[in-house]
Backbone bond lengths (Angstrom), bond angles and torsions (degrees), N, CA, C in turn:
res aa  C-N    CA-C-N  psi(-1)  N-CA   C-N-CA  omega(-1)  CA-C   N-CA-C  phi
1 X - - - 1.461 - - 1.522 108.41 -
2 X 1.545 111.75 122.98 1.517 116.76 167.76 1.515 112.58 -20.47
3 X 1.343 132.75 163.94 1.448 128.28 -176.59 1.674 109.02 -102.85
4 X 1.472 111.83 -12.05 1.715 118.15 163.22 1.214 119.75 -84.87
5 X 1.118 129.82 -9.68 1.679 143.72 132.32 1.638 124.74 13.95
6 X 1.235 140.62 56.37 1.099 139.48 -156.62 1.793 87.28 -92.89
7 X 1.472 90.93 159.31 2.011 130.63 -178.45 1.383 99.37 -97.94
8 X 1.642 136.69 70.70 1.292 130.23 162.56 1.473 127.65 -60.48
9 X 1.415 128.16 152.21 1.127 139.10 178.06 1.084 113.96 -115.31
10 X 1.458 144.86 129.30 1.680 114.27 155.12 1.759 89.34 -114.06
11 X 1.395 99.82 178.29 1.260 124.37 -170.85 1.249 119.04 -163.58
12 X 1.569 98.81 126.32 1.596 92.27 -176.61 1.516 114.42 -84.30
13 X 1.227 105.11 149.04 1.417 123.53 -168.65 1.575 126.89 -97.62
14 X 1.596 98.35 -23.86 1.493 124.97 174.38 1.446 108.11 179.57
15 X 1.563 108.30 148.61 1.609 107.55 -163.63 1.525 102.88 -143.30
16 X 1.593 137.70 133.05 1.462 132.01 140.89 0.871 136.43 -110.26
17 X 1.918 96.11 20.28 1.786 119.89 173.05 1.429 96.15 -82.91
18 X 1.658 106.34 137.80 1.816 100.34 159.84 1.731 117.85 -75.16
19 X 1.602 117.31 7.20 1.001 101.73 -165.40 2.269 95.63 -92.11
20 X 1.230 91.74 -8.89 1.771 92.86 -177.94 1.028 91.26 -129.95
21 X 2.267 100.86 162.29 1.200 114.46 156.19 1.391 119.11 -143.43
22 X 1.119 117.71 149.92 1.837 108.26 -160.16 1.236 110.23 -38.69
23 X 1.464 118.03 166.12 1.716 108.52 -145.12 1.259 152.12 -4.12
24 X 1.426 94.53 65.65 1.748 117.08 151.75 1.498 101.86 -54.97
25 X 1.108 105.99 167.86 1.613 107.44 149.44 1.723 93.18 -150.37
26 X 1.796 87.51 158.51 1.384 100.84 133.93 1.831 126.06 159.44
27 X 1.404 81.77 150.85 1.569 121.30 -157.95 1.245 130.97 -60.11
28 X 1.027 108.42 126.79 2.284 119.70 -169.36 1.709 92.30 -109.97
29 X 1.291 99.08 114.93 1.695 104.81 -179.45 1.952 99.94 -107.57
30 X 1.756 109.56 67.62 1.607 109.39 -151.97 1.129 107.38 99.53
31 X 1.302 86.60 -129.27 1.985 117.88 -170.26 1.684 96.97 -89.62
32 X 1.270 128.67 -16.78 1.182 116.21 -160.82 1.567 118.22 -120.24
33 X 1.320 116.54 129.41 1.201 139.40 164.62 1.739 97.87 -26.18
34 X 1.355 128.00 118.08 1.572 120.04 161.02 1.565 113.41 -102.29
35 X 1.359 93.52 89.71 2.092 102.98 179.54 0.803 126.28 -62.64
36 X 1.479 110.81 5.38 1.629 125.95 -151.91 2.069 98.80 -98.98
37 X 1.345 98.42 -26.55 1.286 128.14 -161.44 1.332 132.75 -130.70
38 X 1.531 110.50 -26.84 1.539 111.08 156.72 1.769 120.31 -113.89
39 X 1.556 99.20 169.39 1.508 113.37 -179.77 1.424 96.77 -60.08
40 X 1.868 98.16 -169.05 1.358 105.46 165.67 1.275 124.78 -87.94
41 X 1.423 114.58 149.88 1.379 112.59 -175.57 1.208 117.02 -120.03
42 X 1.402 113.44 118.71 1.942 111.34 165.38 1.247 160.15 -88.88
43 X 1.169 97.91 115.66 1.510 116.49 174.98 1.735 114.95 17.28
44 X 1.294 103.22 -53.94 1.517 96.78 -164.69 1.919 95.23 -95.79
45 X 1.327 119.70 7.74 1.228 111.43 -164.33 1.846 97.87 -112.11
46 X 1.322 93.82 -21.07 1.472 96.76 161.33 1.589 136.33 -57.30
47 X 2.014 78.91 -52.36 1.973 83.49 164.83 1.186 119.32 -50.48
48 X 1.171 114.44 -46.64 1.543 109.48 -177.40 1.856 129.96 -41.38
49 X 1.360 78.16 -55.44 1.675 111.44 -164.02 1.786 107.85 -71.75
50 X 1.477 113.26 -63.01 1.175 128.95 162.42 1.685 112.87 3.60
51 X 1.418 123.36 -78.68 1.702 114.08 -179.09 1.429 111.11 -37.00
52 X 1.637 120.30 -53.81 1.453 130.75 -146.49 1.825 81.76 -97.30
53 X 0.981 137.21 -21.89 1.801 111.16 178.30 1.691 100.39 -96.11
54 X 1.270 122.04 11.56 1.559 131.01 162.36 1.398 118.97 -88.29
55 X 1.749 111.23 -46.91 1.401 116.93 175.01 1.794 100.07 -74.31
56 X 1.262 113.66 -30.18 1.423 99.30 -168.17 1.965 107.85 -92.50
57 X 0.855 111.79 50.20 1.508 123.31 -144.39 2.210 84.05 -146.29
58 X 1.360 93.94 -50.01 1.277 110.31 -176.23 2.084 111.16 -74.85
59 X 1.161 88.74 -30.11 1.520 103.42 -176.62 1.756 122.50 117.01
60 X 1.898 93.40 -0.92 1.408 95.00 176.90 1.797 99.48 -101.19
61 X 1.419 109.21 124.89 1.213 134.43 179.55 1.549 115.58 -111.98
62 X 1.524 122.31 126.04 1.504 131.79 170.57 1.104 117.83 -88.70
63 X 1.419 120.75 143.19 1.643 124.37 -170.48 1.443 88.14 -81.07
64 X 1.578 135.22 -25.49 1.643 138.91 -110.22 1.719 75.49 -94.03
65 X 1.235 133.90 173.31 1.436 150.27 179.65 1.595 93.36 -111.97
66 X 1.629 112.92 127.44 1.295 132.73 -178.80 1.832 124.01 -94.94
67 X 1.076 92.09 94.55 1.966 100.76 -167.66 1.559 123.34 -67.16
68 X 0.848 119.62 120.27 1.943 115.90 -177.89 1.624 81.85 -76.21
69 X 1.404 109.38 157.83 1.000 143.26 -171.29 1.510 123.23 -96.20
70 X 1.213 109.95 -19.48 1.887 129.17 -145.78 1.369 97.38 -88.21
71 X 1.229 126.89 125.04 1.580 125.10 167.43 1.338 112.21 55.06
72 X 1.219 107.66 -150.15 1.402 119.72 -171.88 1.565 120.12 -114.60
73 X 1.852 107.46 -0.20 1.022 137.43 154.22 1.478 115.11 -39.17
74 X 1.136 139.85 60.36 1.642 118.87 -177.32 1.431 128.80 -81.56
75 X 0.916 111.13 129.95 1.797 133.69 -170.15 1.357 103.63 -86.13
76 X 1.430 145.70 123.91 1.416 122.60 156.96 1.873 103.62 -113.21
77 X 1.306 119.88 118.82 1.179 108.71 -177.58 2.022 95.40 -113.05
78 X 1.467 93.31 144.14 1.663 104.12 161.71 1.835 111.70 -102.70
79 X 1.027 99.38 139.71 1.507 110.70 173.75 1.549 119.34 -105.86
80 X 1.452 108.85 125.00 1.907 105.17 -167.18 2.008 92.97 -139.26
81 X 1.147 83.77 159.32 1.560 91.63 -179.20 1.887 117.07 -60.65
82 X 0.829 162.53 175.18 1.451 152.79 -157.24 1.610 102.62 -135.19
C-alpha cells in the first residue's frame, strides 16, 4: 500500500434506514473494505460515499455529512481518519 494511504472510517450519524443505526461504522483499510471490523455496507450507500472515502484515502477529509441517496430512507454518514 502507497505510504499516503490513510485508515478511513465512516459513521453513521443519524439513520431512517432499517439497514443502519447511529454509530455503525465502517472501515477502508486503503482500497479495502476491513470485514474484520465493519458492519454491512450498501450498495447504494457506497455510490454515494465512494469519491469522498477516495479523497479521504488520500488524506483529504470533509467535515460536510455524507447522504445515501436511496429512497426516502436517509443515511447521514461522517467520514474521519481511523
Amino acid at each position: 500500500m502507497n505510504a499516503i494511504e490513510q485508515k478511513i472510517k465512516l459513521v453513521v450519524a443519524s439513520s431512517d434506514c432499517p439497514l443502519y443505526a447511529p454509530g455503525d461504522e465502517v472501515i477502508f483499510d486503503g482500497p479495502l473494505l476491513d470485514k474484520e471490523q465493519s458492519g454491512n455496507f450498501c450498495m447504494m450507500a457506497l455510490s454515494a460515499v465512494f469519491p469522498f472515502v477516495y479523497a479521504a484515502r488520500k488524506g483529504v477529509i470533509t467535515d460536510a455529512p455524507l447522504q445515501c441517496p436511496d429512497c426516502g430512507e436517509k443515511v447521514v454518514f461522517r467520514i474521519y481518519k481511523a
